[in-house]
N, C-alpha and C positions, 0 to 999 in steps of 0.2 A: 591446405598444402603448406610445405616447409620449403622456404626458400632461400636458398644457399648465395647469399651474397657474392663472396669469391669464385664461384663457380657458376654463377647464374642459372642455377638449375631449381625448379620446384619437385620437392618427391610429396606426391600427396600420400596421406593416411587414408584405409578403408574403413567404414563399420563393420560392425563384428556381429549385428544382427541384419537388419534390413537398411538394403539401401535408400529408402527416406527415410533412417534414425537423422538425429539430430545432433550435432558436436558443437558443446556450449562449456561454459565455465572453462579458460582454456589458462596453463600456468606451466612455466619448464622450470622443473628443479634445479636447484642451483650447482648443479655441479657441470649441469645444461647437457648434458646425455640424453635425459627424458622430458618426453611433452606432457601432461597428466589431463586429459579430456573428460568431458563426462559424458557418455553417449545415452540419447535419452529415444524409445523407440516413437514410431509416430503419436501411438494413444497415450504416449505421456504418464503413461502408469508403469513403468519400468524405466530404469536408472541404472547404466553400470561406471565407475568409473576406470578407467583402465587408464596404461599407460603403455607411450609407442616410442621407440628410438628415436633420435631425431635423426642421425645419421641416413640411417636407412627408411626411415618409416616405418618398421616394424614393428607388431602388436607384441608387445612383453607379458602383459599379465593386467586381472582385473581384481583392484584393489578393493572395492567396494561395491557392491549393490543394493540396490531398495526397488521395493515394490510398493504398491498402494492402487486398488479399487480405485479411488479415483484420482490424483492425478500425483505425483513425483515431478518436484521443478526446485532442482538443484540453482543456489541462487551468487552465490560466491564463491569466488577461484580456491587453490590452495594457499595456505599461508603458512610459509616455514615458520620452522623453530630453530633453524641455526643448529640443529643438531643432524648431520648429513642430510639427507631428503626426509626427512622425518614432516609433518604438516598438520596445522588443524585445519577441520574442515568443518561446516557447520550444516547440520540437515535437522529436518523437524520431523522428523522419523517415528519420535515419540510422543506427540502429538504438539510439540512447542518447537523452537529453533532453541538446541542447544549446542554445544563445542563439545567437538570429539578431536583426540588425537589421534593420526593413521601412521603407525610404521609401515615406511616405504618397502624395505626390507622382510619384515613377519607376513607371515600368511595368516589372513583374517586376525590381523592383532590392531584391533580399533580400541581405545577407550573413551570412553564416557567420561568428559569433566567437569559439565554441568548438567544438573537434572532439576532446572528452574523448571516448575508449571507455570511459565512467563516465559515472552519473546527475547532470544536475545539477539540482539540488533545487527553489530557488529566488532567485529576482532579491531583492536581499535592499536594497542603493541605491544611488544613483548619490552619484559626490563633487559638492560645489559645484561647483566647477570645469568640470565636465561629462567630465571627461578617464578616469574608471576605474567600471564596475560592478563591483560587490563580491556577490555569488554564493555559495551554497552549495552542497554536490558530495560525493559519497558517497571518490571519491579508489579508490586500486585496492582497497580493501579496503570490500566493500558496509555494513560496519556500522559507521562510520566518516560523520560528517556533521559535515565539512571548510568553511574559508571561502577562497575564491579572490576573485582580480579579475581583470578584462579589461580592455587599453583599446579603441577601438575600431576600430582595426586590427587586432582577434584575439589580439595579445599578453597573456595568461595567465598567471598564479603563483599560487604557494599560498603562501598566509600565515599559516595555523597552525600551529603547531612541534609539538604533540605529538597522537598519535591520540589520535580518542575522539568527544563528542557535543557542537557547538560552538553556541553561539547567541551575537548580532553586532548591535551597535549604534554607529554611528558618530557623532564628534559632528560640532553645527551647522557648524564652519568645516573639517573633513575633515582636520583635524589629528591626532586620535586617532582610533585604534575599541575598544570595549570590546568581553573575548572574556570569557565565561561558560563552562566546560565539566568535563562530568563523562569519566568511562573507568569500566572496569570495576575498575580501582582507585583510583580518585579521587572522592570522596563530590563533590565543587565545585572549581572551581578560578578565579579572577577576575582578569586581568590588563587594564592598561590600552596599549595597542603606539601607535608611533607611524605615519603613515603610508606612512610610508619599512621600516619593518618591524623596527624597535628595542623593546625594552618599555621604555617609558616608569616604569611602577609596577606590581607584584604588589599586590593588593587582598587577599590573601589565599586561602588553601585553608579548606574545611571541614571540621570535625571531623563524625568517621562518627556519627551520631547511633544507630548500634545495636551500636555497639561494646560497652554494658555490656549486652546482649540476647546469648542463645544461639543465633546465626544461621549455618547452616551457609554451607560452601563454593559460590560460582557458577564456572562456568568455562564459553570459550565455543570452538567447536572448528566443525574441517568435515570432511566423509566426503566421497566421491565419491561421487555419483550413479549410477544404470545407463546414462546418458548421457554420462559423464565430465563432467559439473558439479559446480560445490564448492556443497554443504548446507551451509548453517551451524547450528548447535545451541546451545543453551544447556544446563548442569545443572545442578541443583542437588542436594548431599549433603545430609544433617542432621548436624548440628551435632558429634552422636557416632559420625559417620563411622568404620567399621569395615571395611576390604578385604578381610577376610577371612570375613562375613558374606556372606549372601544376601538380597539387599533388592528388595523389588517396585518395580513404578515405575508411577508415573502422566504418562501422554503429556499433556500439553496445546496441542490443535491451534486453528488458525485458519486457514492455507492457502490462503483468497483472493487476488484483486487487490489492491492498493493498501494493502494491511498488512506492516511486518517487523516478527517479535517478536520477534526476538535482532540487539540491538544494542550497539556499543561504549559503554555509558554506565554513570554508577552501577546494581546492580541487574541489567543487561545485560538491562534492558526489562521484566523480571519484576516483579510482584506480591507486597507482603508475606504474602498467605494462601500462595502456593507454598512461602514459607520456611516458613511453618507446618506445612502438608502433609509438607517435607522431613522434619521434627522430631516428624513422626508415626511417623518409619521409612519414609518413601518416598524414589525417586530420582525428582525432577520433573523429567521433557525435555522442552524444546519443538523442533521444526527448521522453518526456513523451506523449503519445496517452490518447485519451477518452479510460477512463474504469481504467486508472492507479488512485494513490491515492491520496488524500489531497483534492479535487477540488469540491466533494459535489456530491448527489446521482445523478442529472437528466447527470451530465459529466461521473460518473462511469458508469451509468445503462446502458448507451445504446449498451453496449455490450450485452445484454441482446437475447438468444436463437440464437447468431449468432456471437458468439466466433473468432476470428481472421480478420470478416469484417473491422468494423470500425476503429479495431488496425491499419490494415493494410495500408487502409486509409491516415491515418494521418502519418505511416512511411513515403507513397508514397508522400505525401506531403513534408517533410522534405528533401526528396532525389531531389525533383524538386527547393527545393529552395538551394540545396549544387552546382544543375549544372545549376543554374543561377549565381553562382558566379564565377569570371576570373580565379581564382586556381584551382579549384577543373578539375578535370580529371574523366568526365565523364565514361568513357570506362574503368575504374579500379575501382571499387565498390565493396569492398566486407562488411558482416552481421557477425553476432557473438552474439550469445544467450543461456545463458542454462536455464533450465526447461519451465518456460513458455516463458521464450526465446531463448529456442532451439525451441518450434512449431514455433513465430515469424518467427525465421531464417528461418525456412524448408519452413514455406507457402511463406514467399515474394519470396521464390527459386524457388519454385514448380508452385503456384496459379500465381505469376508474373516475369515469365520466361524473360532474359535478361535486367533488370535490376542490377542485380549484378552477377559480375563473378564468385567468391566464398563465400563458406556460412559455417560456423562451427557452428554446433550445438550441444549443450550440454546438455544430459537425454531431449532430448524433447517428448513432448507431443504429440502420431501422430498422436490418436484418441479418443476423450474423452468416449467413454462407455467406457475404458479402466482405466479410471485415480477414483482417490477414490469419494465415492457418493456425501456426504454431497457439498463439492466443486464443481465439474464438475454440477449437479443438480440445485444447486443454481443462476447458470451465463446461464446453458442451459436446465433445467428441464429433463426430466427422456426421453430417447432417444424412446421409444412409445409414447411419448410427441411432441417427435421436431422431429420427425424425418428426414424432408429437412434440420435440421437446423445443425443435426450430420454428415450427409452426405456430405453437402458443407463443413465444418471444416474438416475435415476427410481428413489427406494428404495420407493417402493411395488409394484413387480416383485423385490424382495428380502426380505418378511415371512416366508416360511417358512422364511431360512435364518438366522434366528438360532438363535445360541448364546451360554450365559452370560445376565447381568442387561443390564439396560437401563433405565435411567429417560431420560425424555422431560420436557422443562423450557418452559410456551410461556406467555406473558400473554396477555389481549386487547389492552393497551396497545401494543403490538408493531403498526404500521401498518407495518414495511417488510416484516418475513415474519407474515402475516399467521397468525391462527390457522388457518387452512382445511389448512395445511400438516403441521399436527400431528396433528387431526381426520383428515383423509384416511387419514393413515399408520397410527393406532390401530385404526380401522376394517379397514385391514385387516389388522391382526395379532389384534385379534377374529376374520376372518373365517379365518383360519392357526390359529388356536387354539392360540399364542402369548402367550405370559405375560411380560408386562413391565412396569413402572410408570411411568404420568402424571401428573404434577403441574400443574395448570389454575391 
């Protein structure tokens, strides 16, 4: 609804397909006549964007559509150009996130002004001038979060000189931009560049604030997939790193959508307790799987109606390549995950029994008719839809194949995986006569 301050009235807007479409990405142009929505239908595989009066509420016209087999999920509003309602918009349409410009005004007059085979991140701003958007971009290398520009004729460059994790502010007259960034060997790093792509001034590097701390080695690496995609990995040793030892390892999974945990930055995304954990005597790995983020739709989607397969997949893979290496101690493996990697944890426990001996999971997920619509829908369609496809996920059809420890980790504060998810799953491992521990 559109709520009229002055007059204290709401006039709501209708869909234009079905009344449980979905109205998201929501932006009023600036002349503020129009509201620009994106109506997305339930199955999440059709997209139109349209735009509605705000006066009245009324439907004007539909600026854009996309379709897609499996799912369409428009992810950022409009962002003018100061040129009347003019807007870029960003969709992965062509199988990457690139920047389109949309006249508000033309019929079907989109263009195209990047056609990176690489993500681009975000619209980050335009110059005064109006003449360059300045863009973020993961670049060929996914852990890697780069600043580029475009003019708007599609012409493109990359303006960061060294890999790694960039964050970008430009100043008031677009004469300078300030670049902040860290790498996996660079604690900070602050330079001031000119527009033309000179450095103006170094601001300075930071000193590693755990330099006088016992913190072992991170290193970040990729295996080939059983698909022939590059996994990326992180690991971490302890401190008194020995090669000729045998050291357990604790996996630390998350394997969702819209998450990378191994990235080019200080740390390479990791958590000071993993350094701890290291310096327990463990090898901490985490590896990004298909279907995580940064890597482009055809890598994301193929999780697509079958939620925890191909994740799993690609953990099972990284575990075989931890016990081809001389250290590592196969027969001590444990997982550790919450929300969608706590389901992680529980299926590689459950669905692939003896591979790891312990498993912590935290609020997971333990069967998606269970988890909120729009999400769960969009990765597996509506469960009279898939129905083999919610049953194979569904670790409550897996309580009798555990093996090894388990603890189960859930709050009631948890309103996205609700407690019912945990409840359900203990129930029936009571009813399996199964031994594992829950923490409420």
């Amino acid at each position: 609804g559109i709520y009229n301050v002055k007059k204290n009235k709401t006039i709501f807007i209708s869909p234009k397909g079905a009344a449980d479409d979905y109205f998201t990405n929501l932006s009023i142009t600036p002349d503020e006549k129009y509201l620009i929505v994106a109506e997305v239908n339930r199955d999440q595989n059709h997209m139109w964007l349209n735009v509605y009066e705000i006066k009245s509420g009324k439907f004007v016209k539909t600026l854009l559509e996309e379709k897609n087999d499996k799912w369409v999920e428009p992810e950022h509003p409009a962002y003018y150009t100061g040129n009347g309602n003019d807007f870029l918009w960003l969709s992965e349409k062509d199988g990457f996130t690139n920047i389109y410009l949309v006249d508000f005004e033309g019929a079907d007059k989109t263009l195209q002004l990047t056609k990176h085979a690489f993500v681009v991140k975000n619209i980050l701003s335009l110059s005064p001038d109006k003449k360059y958007i300045y863009y973020s971009a993961t670049g060929e290398n996914p852990t890697n979060t780069l600043i580029y520009r475009t003019d708007f004729s599609g012409n493109s460059e990359l303006l960061t000189k060294e890999h790694g994790t960039h964050s970008f502010q430009l100043s008031e007259n677009g004469a300078y931009w300030y670049d902040a960034f860290s790498s996996l060997t660079v604690p900070n790093k602050t330079l001031i560049w000119t527009s033309n792509g000179k450095m103006a001034k170094g601001l300075g590097t930071a000193k590693d604030k755990l330099e006088d701390y016992n913190i072992g080695t991170t290193e970040i690496g990729k295996i080939k997939g059983n698909d022939g995609s590059d996994l990326y990995y992180r690991m971490i040793k302890p401190a008194n790193f020995d090669p000729s030892k045998k050291y357990p390892v604790m996996v630390y999974v998350y394997g969702g959508p819209h998450a990378q945990m191994v990235t080019n930055s200080w740390l390479a995304g990791a958590n000071l307790w993993m350094h701890w954990m290291a310096n327990q005597g463990y090898i901490v790995f985490t590896l990004d799987n298909r279907g995580s983020a940064e890597r482009g739709f055809a890598y994301e989607s193929q999780i697509h109606r079958q939620l925890g397969t191909v994740e799993m997949e690609d953990q099972l893979t990284g575990v075989n390549f931890l016990k081809s290496l001389p250290y590592i101690d196969a027969n001590h493996m444990a997982v550790h995950g919450w929300s969608f990697g706590g389901f992680m944890t529980t299926s590689l426990m459950l669905r692939n029994p003896g591979v790891f001996t312990t498993g912590v999971a935290g609020g997971p997920v333990t069967d998606w008719k269970y988890y909120e619509i729009m999400y769960g829908e969009r990765y597996m369609d509506r469960p009279e839809q898939n129905k083999e496809g919610y049953e194979k996920a569904s670790l409550l059809n897996y309580t009798d194949k555990l093996e090894g420890n388990l603890l189960l980790i859930h709050g009631t504060i948890d309103d996205v995986v609700v407690m019912q998810h945990n409840y359900a799953l203990v129930k029936k491992f009571v009813e399996a006569g199964k031994q594992m521990d829950f923490f409420p």
